[in-house]
C-alpha positions in Angstrom: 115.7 222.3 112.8 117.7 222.7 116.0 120.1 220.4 116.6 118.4 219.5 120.4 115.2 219.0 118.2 117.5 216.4 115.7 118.7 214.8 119.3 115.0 214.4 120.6 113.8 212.6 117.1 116.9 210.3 117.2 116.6 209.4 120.6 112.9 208.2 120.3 112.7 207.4 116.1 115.5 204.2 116.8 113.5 202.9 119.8 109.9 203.4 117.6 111.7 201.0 114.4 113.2 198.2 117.1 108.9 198.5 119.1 107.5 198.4 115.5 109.7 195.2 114.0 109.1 194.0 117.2 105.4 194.2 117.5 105.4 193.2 113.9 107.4 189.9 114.4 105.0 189.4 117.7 101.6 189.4 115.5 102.8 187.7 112.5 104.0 185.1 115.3 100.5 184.9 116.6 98.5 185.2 113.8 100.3 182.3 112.1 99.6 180.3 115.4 95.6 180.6 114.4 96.2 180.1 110.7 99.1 178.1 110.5 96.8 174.6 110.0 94.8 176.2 107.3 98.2 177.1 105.1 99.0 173.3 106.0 95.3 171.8 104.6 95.2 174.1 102.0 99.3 173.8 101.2 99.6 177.4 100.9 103.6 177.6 99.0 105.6 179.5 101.7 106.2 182.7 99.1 101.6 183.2 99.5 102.5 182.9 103.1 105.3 186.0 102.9 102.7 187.9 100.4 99.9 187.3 102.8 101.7 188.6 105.8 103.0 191.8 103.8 99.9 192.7 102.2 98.1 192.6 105.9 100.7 194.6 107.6 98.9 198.1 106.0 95.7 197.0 108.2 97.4 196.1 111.4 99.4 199.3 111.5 96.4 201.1 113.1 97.3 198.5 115.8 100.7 198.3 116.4 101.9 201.6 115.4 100.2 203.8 119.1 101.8 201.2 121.7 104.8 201.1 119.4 104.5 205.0 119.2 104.1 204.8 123.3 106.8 202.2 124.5 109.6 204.4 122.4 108.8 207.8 123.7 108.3 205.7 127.0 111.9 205.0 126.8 113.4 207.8 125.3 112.4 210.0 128.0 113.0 207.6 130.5 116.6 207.5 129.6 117.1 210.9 129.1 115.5 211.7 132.7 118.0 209.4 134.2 120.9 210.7 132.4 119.7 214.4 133.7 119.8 215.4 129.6 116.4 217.0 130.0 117.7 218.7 133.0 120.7 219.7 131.2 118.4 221.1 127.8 116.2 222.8 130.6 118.6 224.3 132.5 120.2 226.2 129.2 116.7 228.1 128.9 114.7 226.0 127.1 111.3 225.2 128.2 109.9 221.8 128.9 107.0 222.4 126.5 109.8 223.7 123.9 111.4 220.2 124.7 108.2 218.2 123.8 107.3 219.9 120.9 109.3 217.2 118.7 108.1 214.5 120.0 104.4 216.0 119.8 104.8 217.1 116.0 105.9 213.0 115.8 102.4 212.2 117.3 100.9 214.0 115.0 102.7 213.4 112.0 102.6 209.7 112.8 98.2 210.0 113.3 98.3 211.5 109.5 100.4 208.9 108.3 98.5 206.0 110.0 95.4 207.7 108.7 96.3 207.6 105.2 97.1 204.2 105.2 94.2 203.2 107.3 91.7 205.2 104.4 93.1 204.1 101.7 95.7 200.6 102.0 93.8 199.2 105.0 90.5 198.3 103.9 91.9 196.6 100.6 94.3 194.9 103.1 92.1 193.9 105.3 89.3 192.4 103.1 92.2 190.9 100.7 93.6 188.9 103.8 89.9 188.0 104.6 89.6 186.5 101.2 92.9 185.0 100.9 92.0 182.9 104.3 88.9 182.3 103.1 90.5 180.3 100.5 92.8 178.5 101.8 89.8 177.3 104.4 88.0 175.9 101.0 91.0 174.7 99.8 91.3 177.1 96.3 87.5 176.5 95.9 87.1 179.8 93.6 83.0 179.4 94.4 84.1 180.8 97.8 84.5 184.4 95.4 80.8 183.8 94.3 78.0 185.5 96.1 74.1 184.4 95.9 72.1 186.2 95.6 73.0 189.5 95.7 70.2 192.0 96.2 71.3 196.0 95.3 69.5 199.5 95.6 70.7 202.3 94.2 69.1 205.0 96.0 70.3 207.9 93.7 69.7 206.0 90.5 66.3 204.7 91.1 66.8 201.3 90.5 67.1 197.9 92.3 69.5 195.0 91.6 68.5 191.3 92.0 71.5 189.3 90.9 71.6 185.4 91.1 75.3 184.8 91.7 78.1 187.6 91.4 81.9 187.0 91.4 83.7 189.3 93.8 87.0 188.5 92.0 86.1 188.9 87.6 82.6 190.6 88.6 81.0 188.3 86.5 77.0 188.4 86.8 74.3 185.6 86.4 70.8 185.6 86.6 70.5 189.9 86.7 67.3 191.5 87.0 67.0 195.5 87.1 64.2 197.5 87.6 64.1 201.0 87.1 61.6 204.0 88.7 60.7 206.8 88.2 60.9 209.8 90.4 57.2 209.0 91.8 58.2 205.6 92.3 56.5 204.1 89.6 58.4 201.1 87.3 59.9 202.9 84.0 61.2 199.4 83.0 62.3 196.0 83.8 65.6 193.8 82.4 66.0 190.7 82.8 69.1 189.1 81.6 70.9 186.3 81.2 74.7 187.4 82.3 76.5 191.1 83.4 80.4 191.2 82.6 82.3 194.7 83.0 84.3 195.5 80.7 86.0 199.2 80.2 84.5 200.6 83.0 80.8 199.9 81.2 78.7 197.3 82.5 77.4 195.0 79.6 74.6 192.7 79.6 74.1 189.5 77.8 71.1 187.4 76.2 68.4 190.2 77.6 64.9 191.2 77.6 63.5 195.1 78.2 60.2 195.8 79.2 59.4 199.3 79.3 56.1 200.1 81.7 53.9 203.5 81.6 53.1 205.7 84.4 50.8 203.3 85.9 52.8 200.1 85.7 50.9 198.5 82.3 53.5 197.3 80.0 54.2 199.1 76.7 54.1 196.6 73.9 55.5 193.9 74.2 59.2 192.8 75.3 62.3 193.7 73.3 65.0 190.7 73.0 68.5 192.1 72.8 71.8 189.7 72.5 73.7 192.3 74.2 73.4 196.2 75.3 75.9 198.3 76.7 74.8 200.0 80.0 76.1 203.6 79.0 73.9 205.4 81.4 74.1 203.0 84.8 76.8 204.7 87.4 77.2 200.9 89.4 80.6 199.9 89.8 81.8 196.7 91.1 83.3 198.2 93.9 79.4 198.7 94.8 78.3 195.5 94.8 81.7 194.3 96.8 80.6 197.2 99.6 77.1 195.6 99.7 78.3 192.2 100.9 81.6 193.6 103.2 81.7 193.8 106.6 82.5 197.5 107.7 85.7 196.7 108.9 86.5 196.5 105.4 85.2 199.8 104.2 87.2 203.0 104.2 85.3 206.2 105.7 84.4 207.7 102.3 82.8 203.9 101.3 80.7 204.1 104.5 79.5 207.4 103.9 78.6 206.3 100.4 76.8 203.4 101.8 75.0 205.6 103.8 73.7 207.8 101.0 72.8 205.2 98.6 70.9 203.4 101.2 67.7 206.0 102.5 65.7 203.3 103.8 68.1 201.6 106.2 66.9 201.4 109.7 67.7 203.5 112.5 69.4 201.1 114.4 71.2 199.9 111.4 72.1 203.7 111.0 73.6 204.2 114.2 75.7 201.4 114.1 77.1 202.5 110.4 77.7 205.7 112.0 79.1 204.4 115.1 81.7 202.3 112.9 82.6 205.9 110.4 83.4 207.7 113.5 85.4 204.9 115.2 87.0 204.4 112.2 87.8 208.2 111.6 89.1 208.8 115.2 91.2 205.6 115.2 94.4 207.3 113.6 94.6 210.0 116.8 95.4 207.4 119.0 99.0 207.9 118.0 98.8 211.1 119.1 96.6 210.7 122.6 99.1 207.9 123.7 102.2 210.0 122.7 100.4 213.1 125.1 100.2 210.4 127.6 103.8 209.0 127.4 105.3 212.0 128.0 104.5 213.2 131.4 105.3 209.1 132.3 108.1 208.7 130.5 109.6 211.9 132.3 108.6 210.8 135.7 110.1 207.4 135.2 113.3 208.5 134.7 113.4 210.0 138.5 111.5 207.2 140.3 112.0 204.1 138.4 111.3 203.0 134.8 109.3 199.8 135.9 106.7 201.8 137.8 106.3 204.7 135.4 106.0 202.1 132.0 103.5 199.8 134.3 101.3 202.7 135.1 101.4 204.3 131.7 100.6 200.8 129.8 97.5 200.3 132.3 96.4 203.8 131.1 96.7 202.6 127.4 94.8 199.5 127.7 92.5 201.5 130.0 92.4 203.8 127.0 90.9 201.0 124.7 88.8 199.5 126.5 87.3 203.4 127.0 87.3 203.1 122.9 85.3 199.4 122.3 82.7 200.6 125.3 82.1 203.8 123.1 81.8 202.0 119.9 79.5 199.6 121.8 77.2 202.1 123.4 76.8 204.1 120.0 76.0 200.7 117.9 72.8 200.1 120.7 71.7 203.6 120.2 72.8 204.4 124.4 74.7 207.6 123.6 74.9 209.3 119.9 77.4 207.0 117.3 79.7 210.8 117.1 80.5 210.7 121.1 80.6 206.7 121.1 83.7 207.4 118.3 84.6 210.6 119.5 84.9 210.8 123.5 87.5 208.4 124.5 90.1 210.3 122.3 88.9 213.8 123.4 89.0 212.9 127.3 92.8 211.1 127.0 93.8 214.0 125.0 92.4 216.3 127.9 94.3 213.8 130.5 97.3 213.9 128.7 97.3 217.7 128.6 96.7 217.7 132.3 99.3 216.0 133.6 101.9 217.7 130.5 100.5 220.6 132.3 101.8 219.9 135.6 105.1 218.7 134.9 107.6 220.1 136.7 
């Protein structure tokens, strides 16, 4: 790495930390604002409070990081304009695009990061934070954690779920009926038990019945009582059920799509707004990339005509930016434009705008 290239990541990397404590310190500010009174009824200790605030941080990155990710390149080249340093690097040969190239691989590098974290730590975070509110609304009521009923198809396996009440937190069952098909649709068999518990990575069921049914749905003998069975050959996980009661803002991209496949007979306007939520949830992470494209060529120019006019115009851009995004996600939800272009378009025409005006910098 050159050592202009060392300057350039220095001279926006301590801005980006001070926008990103900031911005952090700014939302836990306001978030405790709208919560604060349910820590108070519920008498949340202070140490859940800390835990709660730093296991949601992973899911409000995708928020904070792209106008931290703008203000400090914002800066950065606003100062370094004014100071005539890129005039200085320029006029020893090296080309404005040569220039930008750090600050561009940080973009990107920051839209991989962000995206990891939003696939993977995100969704827990987000749904843990969810729950975690939830009970300090009900006051530690752990009935808040119990869902009924909860209805379940497995597409792939043939078989439907009817469970009475199931805890989202020790995935304890109650009341479980399963019915399984056959390939032509017809009932193989019926269980009916009294409890489900899962235990190494097996579901079990308790105090049972199994009625087994021939191709044309008459029962074969009568029913078998079993105190217990091991489900050896069932592929459900917990995680399945959770994803069946979640909000989608909750799943990652690779839970959606599984949602999708397991569920054939879903709508299509309940299709398009799944899909309109994987694709806005897959082009999320390069924002931090668009709005770094579209710092630049402000940052640059603010240096030369003043930093207030440059940062004002570039920050109406962002939120400009957006609002483009939720009237995107919106359209492909109500089935106006396809769900892929709803996700897709507002990154792909900043990216182009950004390019432009990179383009014509001077």
């Amino acid at each position: 790495m050159k050592i202009v290239d060392k300057y350039l990541f220095k001279a926006v990397l301590v801005p980006l930390l001070y926008c990103l404590a900031g911005f952090i310190l700014i939302y836990i500010i306001y978030d405790l604002f709208d919560n604060l009174p349910d820590f108070i009824e519920g008498r949340t200790p202070l140490l859940s409070v800390i835990r709660f605030y730093c296991f949601l941080m992973p899911s409000v990155l995708i928020i904070i990081a792209p106008v931290s990710l703008m203000l400090a390149v914002l800066y950065s080249l606003s100062h370094l304009t004014k100071n005539n340093e890129l005039t200085a690097m320029r006029a020893c040969g090296i080309s404005l695009y040569r220039l930008m190239a750090p600050l561009v691989i940080l973009g990107l590098s920051a839209s991989i990061l962000v995206g990891v974290i939003h696939e993977t730590l995100g969704p827990w975070s987000a749904y843990w934070a969810h729950q975690f509110i939830v009970m300090q609304k009900s006051k530690g009521d752990l009935s808040t954690h119990v869902v009924s009923p909860l209805p379940y198809r497995n597409e792939l396996g043939r078989r439907d779920w009817m469970i009475g009440a199931f805890n989202t937190q020790t995935f304890d069952m109650r009341g479980v009926n399963v019915i399984q098909q056959r390939p032509d649709g017809s009932e193989e068999y019926r269980i009916v038990a009294k409890s489900g518990h899962w235990y190494d990575g097996r579901w079990w069921l308790q105090d049972l019945s199994f009625q087994a049914y021939d191709a044309g749905s008459n029962p074969l003998g009568p029913p078998r009582f079993e105190i217990h069975r091991e489900m050896t050959d069932y592929n459900e996980v917990p995680s399945d059920f959770i994803n069946e009661i979640k909000d989608p803002e909750y799943l990652s991209s690779l839970e959606i799509l599984t949602f999708l496949k397991t569920h054939k007979r879903l709508s299509n306007e309940t299709v398009s707004r799944v899909r309109a939520n994987l694709h806005h949830r897959l082009s999320m992470p390069w924002n931090c990339l668009v709005v770094t494209l579209l710092g630049i060529p402000f940052g640059a120019k603010s240096g030369r005509h003043g930093a207030f006019l440059g940062i004002v115009l570039a920050l109406s851009l962002f939120f400009g930016y957006y609002v483009f995004v939720n009237v995107g996600l919106a359209f492909g939800k109500k089935q106006l434009i396809a769900p892929w272009i709803g996700g897709w378009l507002p990154n792909l025409a900043f990216l182009a705008v950004g390019l432009i005006l990179i383009h014509r910098m001077r």
